[in-house]
C-alpha positions in Angstrom: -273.4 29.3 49.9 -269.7 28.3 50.9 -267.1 30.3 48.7 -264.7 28.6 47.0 -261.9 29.0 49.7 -264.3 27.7 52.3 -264.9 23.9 50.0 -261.6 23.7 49.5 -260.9 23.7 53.1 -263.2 20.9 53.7 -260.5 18.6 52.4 -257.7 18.2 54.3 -253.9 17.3 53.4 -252.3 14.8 55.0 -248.6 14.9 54.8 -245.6 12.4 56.0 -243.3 13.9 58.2 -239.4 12.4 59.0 -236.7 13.8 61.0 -233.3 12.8 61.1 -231.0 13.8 63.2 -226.9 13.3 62.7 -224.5 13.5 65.5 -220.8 13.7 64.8 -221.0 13.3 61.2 -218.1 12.5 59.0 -217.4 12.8 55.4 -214.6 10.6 53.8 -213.7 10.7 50.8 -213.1 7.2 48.4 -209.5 6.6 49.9 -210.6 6.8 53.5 -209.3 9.7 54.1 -211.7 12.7 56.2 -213.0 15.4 54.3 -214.4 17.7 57.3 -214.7 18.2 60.9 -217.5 19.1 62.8 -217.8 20.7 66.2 -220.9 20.4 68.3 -221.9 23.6 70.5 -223.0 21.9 73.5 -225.8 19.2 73.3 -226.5 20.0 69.5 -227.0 17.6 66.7 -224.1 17.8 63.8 -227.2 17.5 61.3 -230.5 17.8 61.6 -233.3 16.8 58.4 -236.9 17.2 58.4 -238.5 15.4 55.1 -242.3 16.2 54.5 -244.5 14.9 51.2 -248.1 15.2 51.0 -250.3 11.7 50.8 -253.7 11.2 49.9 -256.2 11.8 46.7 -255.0 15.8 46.8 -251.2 14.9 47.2 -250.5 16.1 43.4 -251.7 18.8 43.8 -249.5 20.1 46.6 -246.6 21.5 44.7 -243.6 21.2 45.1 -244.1 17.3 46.5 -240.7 17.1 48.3 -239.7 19.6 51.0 -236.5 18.9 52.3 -235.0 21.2 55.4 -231.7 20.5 56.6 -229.4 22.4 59.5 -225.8 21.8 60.2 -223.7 22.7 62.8 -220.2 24.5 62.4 -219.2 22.5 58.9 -215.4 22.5 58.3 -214.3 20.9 55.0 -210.8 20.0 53.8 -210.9 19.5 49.7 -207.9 18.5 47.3 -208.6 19.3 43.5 -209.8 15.6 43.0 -212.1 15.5 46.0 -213.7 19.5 45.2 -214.3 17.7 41.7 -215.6 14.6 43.4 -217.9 16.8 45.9 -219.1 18.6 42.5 -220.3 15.6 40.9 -221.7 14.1 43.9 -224.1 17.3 43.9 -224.8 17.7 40.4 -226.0 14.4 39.3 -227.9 13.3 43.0 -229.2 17.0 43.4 -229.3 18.9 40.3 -229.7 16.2 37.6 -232.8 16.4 35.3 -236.1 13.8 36.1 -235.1 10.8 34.5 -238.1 7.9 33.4 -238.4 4.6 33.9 -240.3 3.3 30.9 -237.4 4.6 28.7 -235.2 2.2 29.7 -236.1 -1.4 29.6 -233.8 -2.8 33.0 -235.2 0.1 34.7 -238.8 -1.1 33.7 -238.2 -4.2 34.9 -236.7 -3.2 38.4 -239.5 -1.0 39.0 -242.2 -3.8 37.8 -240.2 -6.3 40.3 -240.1 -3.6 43.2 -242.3 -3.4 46.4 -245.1 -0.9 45.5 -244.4 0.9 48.6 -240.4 1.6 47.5 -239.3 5.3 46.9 -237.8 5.7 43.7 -236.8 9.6 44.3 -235.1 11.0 41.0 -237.2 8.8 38.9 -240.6 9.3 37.1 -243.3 7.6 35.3 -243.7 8.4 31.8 -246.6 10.8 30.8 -246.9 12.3 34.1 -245.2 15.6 35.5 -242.2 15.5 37.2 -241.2 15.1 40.4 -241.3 18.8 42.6 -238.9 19.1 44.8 -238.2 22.1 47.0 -234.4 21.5 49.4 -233.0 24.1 51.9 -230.0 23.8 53.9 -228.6 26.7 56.6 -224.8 26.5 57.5 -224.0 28.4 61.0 -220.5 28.2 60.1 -219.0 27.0 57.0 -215.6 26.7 56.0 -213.5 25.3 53.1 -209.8 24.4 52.8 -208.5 23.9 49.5 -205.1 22.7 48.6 -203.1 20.6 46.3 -201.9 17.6 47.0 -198.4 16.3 46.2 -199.3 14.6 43.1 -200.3 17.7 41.4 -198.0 20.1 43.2 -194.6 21.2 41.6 -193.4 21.2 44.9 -193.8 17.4 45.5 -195.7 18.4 48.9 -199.0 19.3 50.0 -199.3 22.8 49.5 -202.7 25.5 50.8 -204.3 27.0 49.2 -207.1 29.5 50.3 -209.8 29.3 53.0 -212.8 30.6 52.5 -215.0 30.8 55.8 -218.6 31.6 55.2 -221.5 33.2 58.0 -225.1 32.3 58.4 -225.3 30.2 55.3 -228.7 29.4 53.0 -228.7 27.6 50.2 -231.6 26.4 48.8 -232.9 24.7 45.7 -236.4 24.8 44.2 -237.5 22.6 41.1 -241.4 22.8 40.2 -243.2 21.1 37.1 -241.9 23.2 34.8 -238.8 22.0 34.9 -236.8 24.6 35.5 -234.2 24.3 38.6 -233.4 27.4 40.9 -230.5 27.6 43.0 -230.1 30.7 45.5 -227.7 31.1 48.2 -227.5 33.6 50.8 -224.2 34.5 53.1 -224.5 37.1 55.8 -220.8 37.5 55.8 -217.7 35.8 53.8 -213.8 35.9 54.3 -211.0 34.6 51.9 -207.6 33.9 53.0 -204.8 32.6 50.9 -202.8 29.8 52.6 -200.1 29.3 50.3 -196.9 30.4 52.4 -195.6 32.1 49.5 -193.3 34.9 50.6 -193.5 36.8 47.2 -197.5 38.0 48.7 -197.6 36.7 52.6 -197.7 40.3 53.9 -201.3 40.3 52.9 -203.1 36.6 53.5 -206.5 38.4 53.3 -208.1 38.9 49.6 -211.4 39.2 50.5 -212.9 40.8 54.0 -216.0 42.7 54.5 -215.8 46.3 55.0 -218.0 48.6 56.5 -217.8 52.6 56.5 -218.5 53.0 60.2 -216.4 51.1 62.5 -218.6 50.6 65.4 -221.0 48.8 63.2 -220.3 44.7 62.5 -218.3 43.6 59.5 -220.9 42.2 57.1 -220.6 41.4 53.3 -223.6 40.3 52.0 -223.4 37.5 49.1 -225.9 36.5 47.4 -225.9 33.8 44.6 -229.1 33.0 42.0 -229.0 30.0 39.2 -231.6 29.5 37.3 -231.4 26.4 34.3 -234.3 25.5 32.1 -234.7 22.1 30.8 -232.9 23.1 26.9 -229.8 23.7 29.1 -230.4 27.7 29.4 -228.6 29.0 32.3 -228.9 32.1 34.2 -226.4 32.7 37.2 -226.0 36.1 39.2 -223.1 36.9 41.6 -223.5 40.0 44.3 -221.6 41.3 47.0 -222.4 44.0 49.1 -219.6 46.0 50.8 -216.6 44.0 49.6 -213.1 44.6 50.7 -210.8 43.1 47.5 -207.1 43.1 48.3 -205.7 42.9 44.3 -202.7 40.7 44.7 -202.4 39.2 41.8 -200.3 36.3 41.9 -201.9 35.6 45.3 -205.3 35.9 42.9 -203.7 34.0 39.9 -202.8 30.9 42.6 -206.6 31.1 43.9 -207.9 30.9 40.3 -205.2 27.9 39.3 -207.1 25.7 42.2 -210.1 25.9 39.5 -208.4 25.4 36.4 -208.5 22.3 34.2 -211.5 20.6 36.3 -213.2 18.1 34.7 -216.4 18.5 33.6 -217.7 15.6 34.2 -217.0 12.0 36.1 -214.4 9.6 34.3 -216.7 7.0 32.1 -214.6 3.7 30.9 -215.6 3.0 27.7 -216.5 -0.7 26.2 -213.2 -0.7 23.9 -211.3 0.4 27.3 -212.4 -2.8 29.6 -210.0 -4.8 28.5 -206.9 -2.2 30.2 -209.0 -2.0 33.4 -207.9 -3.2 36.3 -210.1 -3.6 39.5 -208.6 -2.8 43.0 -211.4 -2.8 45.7 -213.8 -1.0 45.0 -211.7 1.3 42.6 -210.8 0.5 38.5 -207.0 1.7 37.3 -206.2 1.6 33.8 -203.4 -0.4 33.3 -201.6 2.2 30.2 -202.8 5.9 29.7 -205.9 5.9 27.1 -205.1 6.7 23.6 -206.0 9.6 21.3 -208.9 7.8 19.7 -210.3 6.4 22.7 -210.1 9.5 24.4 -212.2 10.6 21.4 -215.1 8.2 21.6 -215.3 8.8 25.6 -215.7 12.2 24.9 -218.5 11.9 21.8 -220.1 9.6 24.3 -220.2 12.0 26.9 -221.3 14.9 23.8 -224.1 12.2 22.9 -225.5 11.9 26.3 -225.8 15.5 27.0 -227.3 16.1 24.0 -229.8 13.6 24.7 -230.7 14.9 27.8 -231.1 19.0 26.5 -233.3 20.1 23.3 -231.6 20.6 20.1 -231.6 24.5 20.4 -228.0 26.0 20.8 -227.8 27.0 24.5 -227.9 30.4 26.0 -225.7 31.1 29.3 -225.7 34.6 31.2 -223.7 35.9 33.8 -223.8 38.9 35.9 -221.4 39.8 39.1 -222.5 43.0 40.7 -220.8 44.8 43.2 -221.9 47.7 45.8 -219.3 50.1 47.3 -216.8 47.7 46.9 -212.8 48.5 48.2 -210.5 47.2 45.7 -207.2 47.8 47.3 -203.5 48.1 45.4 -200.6 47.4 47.5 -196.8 48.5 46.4 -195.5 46.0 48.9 -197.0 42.4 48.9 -194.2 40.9 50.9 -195.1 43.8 53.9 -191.8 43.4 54.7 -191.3 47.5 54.4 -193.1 49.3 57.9 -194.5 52.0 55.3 -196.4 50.7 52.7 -197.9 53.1 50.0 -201.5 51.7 48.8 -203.9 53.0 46.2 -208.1 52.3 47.0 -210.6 52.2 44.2 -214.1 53.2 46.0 -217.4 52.6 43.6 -220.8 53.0 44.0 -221.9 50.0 41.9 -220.0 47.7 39.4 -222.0 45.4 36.9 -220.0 43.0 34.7 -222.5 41.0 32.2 -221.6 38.2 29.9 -223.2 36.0 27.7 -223.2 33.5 25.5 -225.5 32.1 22.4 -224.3 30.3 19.8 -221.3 31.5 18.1 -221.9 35.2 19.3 -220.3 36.0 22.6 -220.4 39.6 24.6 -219.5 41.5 27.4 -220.0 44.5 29.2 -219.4 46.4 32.4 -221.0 49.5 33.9 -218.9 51.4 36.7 -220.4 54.2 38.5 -218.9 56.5 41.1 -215.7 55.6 40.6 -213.2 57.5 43.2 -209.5 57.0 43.7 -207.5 57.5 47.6 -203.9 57.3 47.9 -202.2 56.7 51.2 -200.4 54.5 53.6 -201.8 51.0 54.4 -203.5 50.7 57.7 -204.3 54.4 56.9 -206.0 54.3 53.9 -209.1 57.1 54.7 -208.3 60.4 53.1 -210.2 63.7 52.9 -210.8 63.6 49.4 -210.4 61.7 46.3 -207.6 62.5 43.7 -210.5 62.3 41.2 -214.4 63.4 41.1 -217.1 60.9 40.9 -216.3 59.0 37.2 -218.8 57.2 35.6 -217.3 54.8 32.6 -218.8 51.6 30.5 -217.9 49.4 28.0 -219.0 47.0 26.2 -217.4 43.9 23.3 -219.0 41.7 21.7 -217.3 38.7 19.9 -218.5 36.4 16.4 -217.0 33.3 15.9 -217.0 32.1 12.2 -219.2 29.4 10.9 -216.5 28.4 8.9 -213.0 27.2 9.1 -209.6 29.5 8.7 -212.3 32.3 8.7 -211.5 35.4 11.4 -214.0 36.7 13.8 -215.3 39.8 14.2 -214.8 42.3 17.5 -216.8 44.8 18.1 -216.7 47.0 21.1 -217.2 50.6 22.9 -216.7 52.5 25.9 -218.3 56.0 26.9 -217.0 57.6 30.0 -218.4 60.8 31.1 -215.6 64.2 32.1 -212.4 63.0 33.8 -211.8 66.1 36.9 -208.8 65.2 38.6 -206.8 67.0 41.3 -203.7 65.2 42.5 -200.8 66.8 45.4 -197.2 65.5 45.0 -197.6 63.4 47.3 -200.3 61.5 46.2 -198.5 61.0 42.8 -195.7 59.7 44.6 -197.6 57.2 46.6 -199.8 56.4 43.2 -196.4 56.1 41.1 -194.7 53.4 43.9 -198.1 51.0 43.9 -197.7 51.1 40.0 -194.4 49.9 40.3 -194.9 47.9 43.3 -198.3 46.3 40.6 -195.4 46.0 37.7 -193.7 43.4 40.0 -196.4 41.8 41.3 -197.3 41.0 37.3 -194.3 40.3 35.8 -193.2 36.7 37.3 -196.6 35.2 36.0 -195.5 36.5 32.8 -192.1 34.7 32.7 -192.6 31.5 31.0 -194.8 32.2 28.4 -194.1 32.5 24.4 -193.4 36.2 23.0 -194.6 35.0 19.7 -198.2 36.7 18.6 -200.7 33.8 18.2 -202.7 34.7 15.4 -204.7 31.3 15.2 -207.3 30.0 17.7 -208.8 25.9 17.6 -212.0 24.7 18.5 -214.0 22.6 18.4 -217.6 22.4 16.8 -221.0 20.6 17.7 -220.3 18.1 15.5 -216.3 17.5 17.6 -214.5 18.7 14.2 -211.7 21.3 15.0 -211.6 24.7 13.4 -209.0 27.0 12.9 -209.8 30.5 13.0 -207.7 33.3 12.3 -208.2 36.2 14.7 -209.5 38.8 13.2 -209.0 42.9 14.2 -210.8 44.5 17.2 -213.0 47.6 16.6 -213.6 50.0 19.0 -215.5 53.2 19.5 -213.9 55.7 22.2 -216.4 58.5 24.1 -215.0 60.6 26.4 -216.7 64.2 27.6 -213.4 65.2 28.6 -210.6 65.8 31.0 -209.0 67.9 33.3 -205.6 67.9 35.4 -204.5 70.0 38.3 -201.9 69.0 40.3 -200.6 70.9 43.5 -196.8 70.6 45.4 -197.8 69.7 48.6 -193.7 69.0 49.7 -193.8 72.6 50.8 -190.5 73.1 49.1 -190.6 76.0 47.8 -193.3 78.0 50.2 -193.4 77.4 53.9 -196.9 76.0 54.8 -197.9 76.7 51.2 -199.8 74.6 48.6 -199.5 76.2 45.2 -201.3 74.7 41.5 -198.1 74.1 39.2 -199.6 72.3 36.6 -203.2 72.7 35.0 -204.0 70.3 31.9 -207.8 70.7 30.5 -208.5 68.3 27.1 -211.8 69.1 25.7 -214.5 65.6 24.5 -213.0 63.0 22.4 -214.3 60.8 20.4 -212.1 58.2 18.5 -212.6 54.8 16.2 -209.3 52.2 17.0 
């Protein structure tokens, strides 16, 4: 008798197979203007897709149905703030958009009973059976982004840069089955951000983010790696990692990077049926004719509230977040101009950092874990040293946040952090150097604090479910405080008062702690 493997095999799946192949391909954006340029190595495509879906009487069983395999050659992509929010969209709802079915729509019914049999419909469904399975993998060579800021939204009136980000050996890859849940995952053998802003305040050091390795003879690689994982009531899982990172802390360079990102819209313009009547059609483009009022603004929003909730169950959504780092290099500079030829620096070295935040319902938390933490002072371009100015220090923390159900009611704060025995052993000259990069960091922080109001906000609006806003008093922060303890020895290395000499001068020792703020 046959096993079970062997009848299975007597039926064989047929499957459709398409390749497409792109040469010199362009991207433009609605205005006509090019989003990207690609460089062809030799005789190679630009693009290159391979489509496969099983057909015959055991094609539903072949899961996922659609396998989608793409390649692209050296990708180089030039994004404003509109077109990155354009780009976004263009993925979300073609790629990532929930299975969608025709029999709950009427026109939709009617196109599909009018269509060829033999048409595609890809995104859409028939009712009562599972969705479709889709499984879509692309691999970037060379991938690069250009962001910048057009004159319209500059304060300049020009075109200013912004960063690059240039990525290596590139997978992405996205994997839906019939349960409904989507996985994103992304792998980058090696990453590299540079700030092209121009701004003198921080151009001495153009590089935030550059992979480091601990022996030079070895290739610079900084593993990424990027997981998303969203279930069909709208739960959302997303995990950040990077392996060997070399973080320059500038932080208005940082600050400029994270403005780029700011104040995005979360989803595509939608003109209302009240707001026809002030639209104007140019092309294939609509202009309102005066700004949108209060109230219409209003109803274009509870229209957008109403279709998402349509589209994810009635349970409040859950949304996680972890970044991980491993023996990362976050680097403090005194100088970010570089105009000075010595430059004092100061290197946090870790084994592992985990930050973790999430989300459910009106409770909110957060917490990071930070092991081996050591600390090197020096000179940059110079930055190994013998040994840290403190031992291996282990610390973690953790706050989480309740938001009131009701109105001009304040919410709760609750928080920790345990660290285990601070040992530190610091020379003069170290505290020198460390004391010029905190001054040098002072600086750096204190223009991006000019501008702002002195006055204490006490009050915090939001809005609820229901698009009602709540005021809500902020309420006091409760922490707990664990340390083992701490010691301090610091030794004059200036050898100012004995030749060749290094003599203790100081020796501080603070037994555990434990404290309630």
């Amino acid at each position: 008798m046959k096993g079970a493997d062997e009848r299975l095999s007597e039926w064989p799946q047929w499957f459709h197979n398409c390749r497409v192949e792109f040469c010199d391909l362009d991207v433009n954006s609605w205005d006509e203007s090019k989003l990207n340029q690609v460089s062809s190595l030799g005789k190679s495509s630009s693009m290159v897709l391979n489509v496969r879906w099983p057909v015959g009487p055991t094609a539903p069983l072949v899961k996922p149905k659609w396998n989608v395999v793409g390649t692209v050659d050296p990708l180089s992509m030039r994004l404003s703030r509109k077109n990155f929010s354009l780009f976004r969209f263009f993925v979300n709802y073609n790629l990532s958009e929930p299975s969608r079915f025709l029999s709950n729509d009427d026109s939709l019914d009617r196109v599909a009973d009018g269509a060829p049999s033999n048409l595609v419909l890809f995104g859409y469904e028939k009712k009562g059976l599972p969705p479709t399975t889709y499984s879509i993998s692309l691999s970037f060579q060379c991938l690069k982004f250009h962001f910048y800021v057009d004159g319209e939204e500059s304060r300049s009136g020009r075109s200013e840069g912004t960063m690059c980000v240039t990525c290596t050996n590139t997978n992405w890859s996205l994997l839906k089955n019939d349960d409904c849940i989507s996985r994103q995952k992304a792998n980058v053998e090696s990453i590299h951000l540079e700030q092209t802003s121009g701004r003198k305040d921080w151009s001495g050091f153009p590089d935030l983010l550059l992979p480091i390795t601990s022996v030079p003879d070895q290739s610079n690689n900084c593993l990424l790696q990027f997981t998303s994982t969203t279930h069909p009531n709208g739960d959302n899982v997303k995990t950040l990692h990077l392996d060997h990172a070399g973080i320059y802390m500038i932080v208005p360079a940082w600050q400029h990077v994270n403005d780029f990102f700011k104040f995005l819209p979360i989803s595509p313009e939608i003109f209302t049926t009240e707001e026809m009547s002030s639209i104007m059609q140019v092309g294939d483009r609509f202009y309102r004719m005066s700004k949108a009022t209060t109230s219409e603004i209003g109803r274009a929003a509870d229209c957008t509230v109403l279709h998402s909730q349509e589209t994810t169950s009635s349970t409040t959504e859950s949304k996680e977040f972890l970044f991980s780092l491993t023996s990362p290099r976050i680097i403090f500079v005194a100088d970010a101009t570089g105009a000075s030829d010595v430059n004092s620096c100061v290197t946090l070295h870790m084994s592992n950092l985990h930050y973790h935040q999430r989300s459910h319902g009106n409770i909110s938390s957060q917490s990071v874990i930070c092991n081996g933490l050591e600390i090197f002072a020096g000179q940059v371009g110079n930055q190994s040293s013998n040994s840290s100015l403190i031992c291996p220090f282990s610390i973690c923390g953790s706050l989480t946040k309740t938001l009131p159900l009701e109105s001009y009611s304040s919410e709760q704060m609750n928080g920790w952090i345990c660290m285990e025995e601070l040992k530190a052993h610091a020379a003069f000259t170290d505290l020198t150097s460390s004391l010029d990069v905190l001054n040098g960091f002072n600086k750096q922080i204190t223009p991006s604090t000019e501008g702002t109001t002195n006055v204490k906000q006490n009050v915090t609006k939001t809005v609820d479910d229901s698009g009602n806003e709540r005021t809500i008093q902020n309420g006091e922060v409760q922490l707990d405080v664990l340390c083992s303890g701490f010691s301090l020895v610091v030794t004059d290395d200036s050898y100012r008062h004995f030749a060749n000499a290094q003599v203790s001068i100081y020796y501080f020792n603070l037994p555990s702690i434990s404290k309630q703020i």
